[in-house]
Residue, then its C-alpha position, 0 to 999 in steps of 0.5 A: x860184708x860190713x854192709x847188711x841189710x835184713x830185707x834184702x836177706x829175706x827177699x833172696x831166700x824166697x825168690x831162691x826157693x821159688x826158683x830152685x823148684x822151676x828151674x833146677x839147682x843148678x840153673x839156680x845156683x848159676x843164677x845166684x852167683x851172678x847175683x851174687x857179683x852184682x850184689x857186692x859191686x852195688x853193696x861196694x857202690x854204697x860203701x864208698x857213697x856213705x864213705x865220701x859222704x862222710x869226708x865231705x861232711x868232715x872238710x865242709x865242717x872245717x871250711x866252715x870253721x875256716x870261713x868263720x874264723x876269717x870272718x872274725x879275723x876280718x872283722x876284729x882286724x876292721x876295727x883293730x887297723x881302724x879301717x874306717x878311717x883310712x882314706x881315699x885316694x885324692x889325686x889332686x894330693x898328687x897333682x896339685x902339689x905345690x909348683x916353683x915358679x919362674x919370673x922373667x925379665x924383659x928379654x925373656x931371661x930367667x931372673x928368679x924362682x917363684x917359690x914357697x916351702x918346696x921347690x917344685x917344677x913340674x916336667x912330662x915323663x916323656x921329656x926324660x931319657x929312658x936311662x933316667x927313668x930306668x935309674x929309678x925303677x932300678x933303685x926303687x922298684x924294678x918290677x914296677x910294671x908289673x906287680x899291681x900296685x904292691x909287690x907279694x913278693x917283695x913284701x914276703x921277703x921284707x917280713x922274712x927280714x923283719x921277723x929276723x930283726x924283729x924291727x920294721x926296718x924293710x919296707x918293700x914299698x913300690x913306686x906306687x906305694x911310696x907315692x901314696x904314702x908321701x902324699x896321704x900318709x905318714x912315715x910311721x911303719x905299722x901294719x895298719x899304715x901298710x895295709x892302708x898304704x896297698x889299699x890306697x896304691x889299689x886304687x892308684x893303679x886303678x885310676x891312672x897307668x903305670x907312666x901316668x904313676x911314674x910322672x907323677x913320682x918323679x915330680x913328687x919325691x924329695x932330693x934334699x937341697x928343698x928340691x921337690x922333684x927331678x926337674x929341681x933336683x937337677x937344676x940344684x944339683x947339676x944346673x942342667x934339666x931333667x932331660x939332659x942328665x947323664x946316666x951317671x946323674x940320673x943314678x946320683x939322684x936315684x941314689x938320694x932318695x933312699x935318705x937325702x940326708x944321708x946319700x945326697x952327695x954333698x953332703x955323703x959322696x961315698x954314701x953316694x957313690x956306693x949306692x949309685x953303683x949298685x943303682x948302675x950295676x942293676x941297670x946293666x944286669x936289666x938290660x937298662x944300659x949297655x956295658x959301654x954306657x955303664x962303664x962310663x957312667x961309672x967313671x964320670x965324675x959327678x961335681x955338684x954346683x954349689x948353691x947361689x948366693x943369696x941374690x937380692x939385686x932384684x928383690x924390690x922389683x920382684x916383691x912388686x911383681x907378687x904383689x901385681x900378679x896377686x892383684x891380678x889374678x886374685x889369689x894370696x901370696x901363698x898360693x902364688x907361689x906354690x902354682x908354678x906360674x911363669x911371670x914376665x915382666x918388663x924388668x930391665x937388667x942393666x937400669x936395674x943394676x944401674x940404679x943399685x951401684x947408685x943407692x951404694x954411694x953414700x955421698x948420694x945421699x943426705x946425713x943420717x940423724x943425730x940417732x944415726x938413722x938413714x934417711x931413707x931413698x926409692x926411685x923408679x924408671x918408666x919406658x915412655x913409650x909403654x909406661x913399663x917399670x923398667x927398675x925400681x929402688x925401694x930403699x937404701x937397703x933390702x933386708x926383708x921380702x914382701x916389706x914396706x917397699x917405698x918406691x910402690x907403697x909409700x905415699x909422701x906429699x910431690x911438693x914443687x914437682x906436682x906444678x907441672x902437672x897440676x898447674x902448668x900442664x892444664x893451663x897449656x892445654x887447655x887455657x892458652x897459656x904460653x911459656x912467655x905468659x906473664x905472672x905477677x911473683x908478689x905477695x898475695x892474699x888469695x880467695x880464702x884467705x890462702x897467703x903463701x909464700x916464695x922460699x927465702x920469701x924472695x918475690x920476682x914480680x913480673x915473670x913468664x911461665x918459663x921462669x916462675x917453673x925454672x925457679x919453682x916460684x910459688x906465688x906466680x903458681x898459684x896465681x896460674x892455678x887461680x886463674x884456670x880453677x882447680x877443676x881444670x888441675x884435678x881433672x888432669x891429675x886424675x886423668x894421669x894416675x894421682x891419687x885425689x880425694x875430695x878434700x884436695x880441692x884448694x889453691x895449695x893443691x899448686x903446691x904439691x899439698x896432697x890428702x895422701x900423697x904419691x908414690x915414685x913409680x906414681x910420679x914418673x908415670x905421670x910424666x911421661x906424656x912429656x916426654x911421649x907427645x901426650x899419652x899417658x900409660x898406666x905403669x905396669x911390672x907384668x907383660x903375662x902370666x901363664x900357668x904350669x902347663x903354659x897356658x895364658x892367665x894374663x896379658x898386658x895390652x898397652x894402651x895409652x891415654x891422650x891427655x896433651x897435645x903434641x905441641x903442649x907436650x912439647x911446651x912442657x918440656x921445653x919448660x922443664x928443660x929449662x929447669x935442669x939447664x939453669x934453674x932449681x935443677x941445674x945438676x942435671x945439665x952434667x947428666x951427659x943426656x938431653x934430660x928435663x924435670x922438676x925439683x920437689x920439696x916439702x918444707x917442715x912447720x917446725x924447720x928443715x924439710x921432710x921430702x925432697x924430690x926430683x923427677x926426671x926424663x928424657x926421650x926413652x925414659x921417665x923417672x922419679x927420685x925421692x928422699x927423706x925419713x920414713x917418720x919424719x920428726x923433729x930429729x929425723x928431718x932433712x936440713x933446711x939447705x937440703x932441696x930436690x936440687x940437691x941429692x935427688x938431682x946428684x943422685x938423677x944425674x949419676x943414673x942418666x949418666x951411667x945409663x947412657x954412658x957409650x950410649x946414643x943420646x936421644x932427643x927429644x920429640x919435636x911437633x909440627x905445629x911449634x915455632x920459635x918467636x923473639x921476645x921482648x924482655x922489656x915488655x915483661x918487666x916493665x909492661x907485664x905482657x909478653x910481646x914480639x921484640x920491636x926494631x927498638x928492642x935492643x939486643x940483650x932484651x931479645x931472647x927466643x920462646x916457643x909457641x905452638x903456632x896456633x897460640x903465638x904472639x902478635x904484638x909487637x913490644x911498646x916499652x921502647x917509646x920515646x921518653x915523655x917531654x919533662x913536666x917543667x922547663x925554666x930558666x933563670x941566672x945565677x948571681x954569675x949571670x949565668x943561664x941556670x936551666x931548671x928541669x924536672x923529669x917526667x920519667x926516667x931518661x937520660x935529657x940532652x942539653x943543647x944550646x943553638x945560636x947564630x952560627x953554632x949548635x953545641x950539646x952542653x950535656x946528657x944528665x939522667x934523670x929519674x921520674x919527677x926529680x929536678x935537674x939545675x943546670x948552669x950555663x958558664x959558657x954563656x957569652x953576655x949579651x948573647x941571646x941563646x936557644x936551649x932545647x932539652x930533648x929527652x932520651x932512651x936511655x936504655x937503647x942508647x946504652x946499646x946503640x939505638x937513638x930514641x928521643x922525645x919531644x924537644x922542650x925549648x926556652x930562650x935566654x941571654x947571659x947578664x952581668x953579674x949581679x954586683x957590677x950590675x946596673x940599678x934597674x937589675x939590682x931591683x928586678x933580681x931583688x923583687x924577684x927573688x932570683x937570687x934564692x934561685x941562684x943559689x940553689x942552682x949552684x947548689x945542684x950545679x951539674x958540669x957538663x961532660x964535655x968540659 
């Protein structure tokens, strides 16, 4: 026995003496042995308790030891893998990635990708086929759904390879890994990247479900090509959705993300190829596809569409789009583009393509400069009936995204094309004006000492409305203005989208002289209420707006202004159709279409011209055509023979007539209230008023206007009242003896000699007269003795020139023919000699008039 103890030694001897001498030895020895037996079973109890003691002492030690290193490794490897720098999970890095956009037409078609530095269209995991999604689980991780976020054992085997390589060359990187590291990590490969790479994928998996997780990898990955995403990729490669790949397309995308640029397969098709069969081999040995379905996956041709051409047919239109929506939603352009918004606009296809195979014609256009600049061109068309943009053209050419776009950007000086509106318009609406109302086209010194001047300086003195806008006359503009204040003319302008500031206060407003300008979609905009009946819309490019999930950011509500009457609208364009039949505008008669408008142009102080313009419009559309040099100088300017009814009107007239090429023509909106009235043309020219033709108007003084019928005319024309009787009427002899009739002309008429006597009345003749001039007529026929009457009767001479007969009040003298003066008697010799009626006779043969009819 190893174990011994001293007192329990002691104790057995006394209690054996003790013992032995009461009971025996023999009892006693029975009894020891039994004692004996229990004793070396406690002593055996003990050993193995001192024993197991002691080992646990041994590994409590060691586990000690082993905890304490793993602290000190913990703690070294905290600050050794920089722990507290490593970041938290931030899913907004995930799911508020950068998004494409799309931008529609007015037919709700596709015309555009709304995009930044990533193509990006977000699609639900649950609109992908399994085997779409299964192609990647097989390529990148096929024990997604089951490890927790990294995968042990993967991991193990990557650093077997590593070790082996002695490279970091194998990742094993889950899904989950790989979703963290490309949205909040870099792509070096350190232990420390790695281990914060599992620590973020933790809390991946803690915060979302393995779909959510999968989503949310498949809209995030790149494919080369700039696509982000499945949904992209797709379009990209294939054209098609997401949703509608074919097995085989889903592995040819699987298959890129281990390296676009070396697997995408335009660029590597056996790199592609090989590794789409792995992808589709593993689907097979899963489960993922059945044989059939991999077997024809294998076989299917995998053909990648090329990628479109650069396409700037819209690119005008559509860099007005971002800068409406940015307007609207008040965001930057950067972040417009990034956030997958839907945009539909009110873009029209056709007029827009219209408009480009215009501005490709270079006989369409003025000159370059001497330098060989272009000058530059923009237009815009506008629906009528809602003030949509249906086309713009911001330049002759579109080379740079978000540039200076002229047909929304660029302010320039309306010149004539402003009259309508600033002038005409008002002073219909509001001041009774007619198209007959007569203006005085002559030079004028206005209030201010404002003297402008007609083009050519040519004036036209008494015209109408209608012909002082048919031939853009200045003078007879401003005139109107003066009258109706320009008050009225500011009001109207700013009730239809011009740009006023307070210094456009003067007369020259009439004329187009703006602070700032207007820009073409400006202009075109302002005349639709012509052609609508009197409502104006505020143009618009955007119908609505949703976001990535659909959702309604924006809605255009069209609502409309009524500025004009229905009959003033009319008015208006009747006026302007004048302008585009027969007046500055005339090119436009060829646009095979009812058009109506109005040429513009902006002379320089130095020569030739700055802009020209020519606005447009009929029943559907309104549109607006500008030309010039962007820095207008003396070597970059228009010619001064170069006007709106120039190239602007040729440039209108082809894009009215390609537009509506096989195409109905519509007409014109009428008013209940406007009825045709004849006028008489001589009322305005002569009397400076318009009146109703009279039953002595002749007909080629008659033409036809258009009145509302609240503000037609009612009198009647006065200018065919007879001719005034002449001032004086007197008769002499010549030295024939002749009867000389002297008269003079109180206006201009055409005076009828007649002379009556016993038994006959003849007219000697017609002689025309102008105002105040004296006529000698002398009477040949004259029978001696034979005392004659002579009445001379003034007549109209116009109206007889067309068949009406109009005479005045007759004048009458009596004479008798003499003797000739030297076979005369001797009283007649001296009545004629102190009478002096010899001087008179010489002067009437002097302006001696033959009488027609002889």
């Amino acid at each position: 026995m190893n174990f011994t103890d001293n007192s329990i030694h002691l104790r057995r001897f006394f209690l054996f003496r003790t013992n032995y001498r009461k009971k025996g030895v023999h009892t006693v020895r029975r009894e020891e042995k039994k004692w004996e037996k229990a004793q070396a079973k406690e002593d055996k109890r003990l050993l193995q308790k001192y024993e197991g003691k002691k080992k646990k002492h041994i590994l409590r030690n060691f586990l000690l030891i082993c905890f304490a290193f793993t602290v000190m490794m913990l703690i070294a490897g905290y600050f050794i893998f920089d722990v507290p720098s490593w970041q938290k999970l931030d899913l907004d890095r995930i799911t508020a990635v950068a998004q494409t956009g799309v931008i529609y037409d007015a037919n709700d078609d596709v015309v555009t990708a709304l995009k930044g530095s990533e193509d990006r269209t977000l699609i639900r995991l649950d609109a992908l086929p399994d085997h779409v999604k299964n192609a990647f689980i097989a390529a990148e991780d096929l024990r997604f759904y089951k490890h927790p976020g990294f995968d042990i054992v993967r991991i193990f085997g990557a650093v077997m390879a590593n070790l082996r390589s002695r490279t970091f060359s194998e990742g094993a990187s889950t899904i989950t890994q790989q979703l963290v590291k490309l949205s909040h990590l870099s792509a070096e490969k350190t232990i420390a990247r790695k281990l914060e790479e599992i620590y973020l994928a933790l809390q991946l998996e803690a915060a979302c479900t393995k779909d959510e997780i999968l989503q949310m990898y498949l809209n995030y990955v790149y494919f080369g090509r700039g696509a982000y995403g499945i949904e992209a990729a797709a379009r990209s490669y294939f054209g098609l959705s997401a949703s509608e790949l074919s097995p085989a397309k889903a592995a040819a995308l699987a298959a890129i993300i281990k390296a676009p640029s070396a697997y995408a397969p335009h660029l590597n098709a056996d790199n592609n190829r090989s590794r789409r069969e792995y992808i589709l081999n593993t689907m097979l040995e899963n489960g993922f596809l059945t044989q059939e379905e991999h077997d024809d996956a294998l076989h299917e041709e995998i053909v990648v569409q090329p990628l479109p051409a650069q396409e700037n047919a819209y690119g005008w239109y559509i860099d007005a789009v971002m800068d409406e929506a940015g307007q609207l939603l008040g965001i930057s352009g950067d972040q417009l583009l990034g956030s997958g918004y839907r945009i539909y606009t009110a873009l029209d296809p056709q007029y827009q393509q219209n408009a480009n195979q215009q501005y490709k014609n270079a006989s369409l256009f003025p000159e370059n400069a001497a330098d060989g600049e272009q000058p530059q061109s923009a237009m815009a068309c506008i629906d009528v009936s809602s003030g949509a943009v249906k086309c713009i053209v911001g330049g002759r050419e579109y080379t740079v995204q978000r540039g200076l776009n002229r047909a929304t950007h660029m302010l320039r000086q309306p010149g004539s094309a402003l009259k309508p509106l600033a002038v005409f318009a008002p002073a219909i609406e509001h001041h009774g004006v007619t198209p007959a109302t007569v203006l005085n086209d002559a030079p004028t010194t206005f209030a201010g000492g404002y003297a402008p001047r007609n083009a050519g300086h040519n004036y036209h003195g008494y015209v109408t409305v209608r012909e002082a806008l048919k031939w853009s006359m200045n003078i007879a503009t401003v005139a109107m203005l003066d009258q109706i204040g320009v008050a009225v003319a500011r009001a109207y302008l700013q009730k239809v989208g011009i740009p006023l500031t307070d210094s456009d206060w003067g007369l020259s407003l009439a004329l187009g002289s703006l602070t700032y300008g207007v820009s073409p979609v400006q202009l075109a905009a302002a005349y639709v209420p012509f052609a609508n009946g009197g409502i104006y819309y505020a143009p618009y490019f955007i119908r609505r707006i949703e976001d990535a999930q659909g959702n309604v950011l924006y809605k255009h509500f069209i609502r409309g202004e009524r500025v004009l009457s229905e009959e003033s609208a009319y008015l208006m364009t009747s006026l302007l159709q004048s302008v585009t039949t027969a007046g500055t505008g005339a090119k436009l008669s060829a646009a095979g279409t009812p058009v109506a408008g109005k040429t513009g142009t902006v002379n320089m102080e130095s020569g030739g011209n700055r802009d020209i313009w020519m606005t447009a419009y009929n029943a559907e559309i309104s549109t607006a055509f500008w030309m010039g040099f962007d820095n207008p100088d003396s070597t970059h300017r228009l010619a001064s023979w170069v006007s709106g009814g120039d190239y602007t009107a040729a440039l209108a007239t082809q894009f009215f007539k390609a537009a509506y090429q096989g195409k109905p023509k519509p007409a014109f909106r009428t008013a209940e209230n406007i009825i045709w009235q004849t006028v008489d043309r001589a009322s305005v020219e002569w009397l400076g008023e318009a009146m109703l033709a009279s039953d002595l108007t002749p007909s080629s003084y008659k033409y036809s206007e258009v009145f509302n019928k609240n503000n037609k005319l009612s009198k009647y024309s006065t200018a065919w009242k007879p001719p005034a009787s002449p001032r004086a009427f007197y008769i002499t002899h010549n030295d024939s003896g002749n009867p000389v009739l002297c008269i003079t002309a109180a206006e201009n008429s055409l005076i009828r000699v007649q002379r009556d006597s016993y038994g006959e009345s003849i007219v000697l003749t017609e002689l025309s007269a102008s105002a105040g001039q004296t006529l000698y007529y002398a009477d040949t026929a004259a029978r001696p003795g034979v005392v004659y009457t002579y009445r001379i009767t003034p007549v109209h001479q116009e109206l007889l020139q067309n068949g009406i007969l109009l005479e005045g009040t007759q004048s009458v003298q009596i004479a008798q023919a003499r003797a000739p003066v030297n076979g005369g008697n001797l009283w007649d010799t001296l009545r004629n000699f102190f009478s002096g009626t010899n001087d008179e006779t010489e002067s009437a043969d002097a302006l001696y008039f033959a009488p027609n009819d002889q």
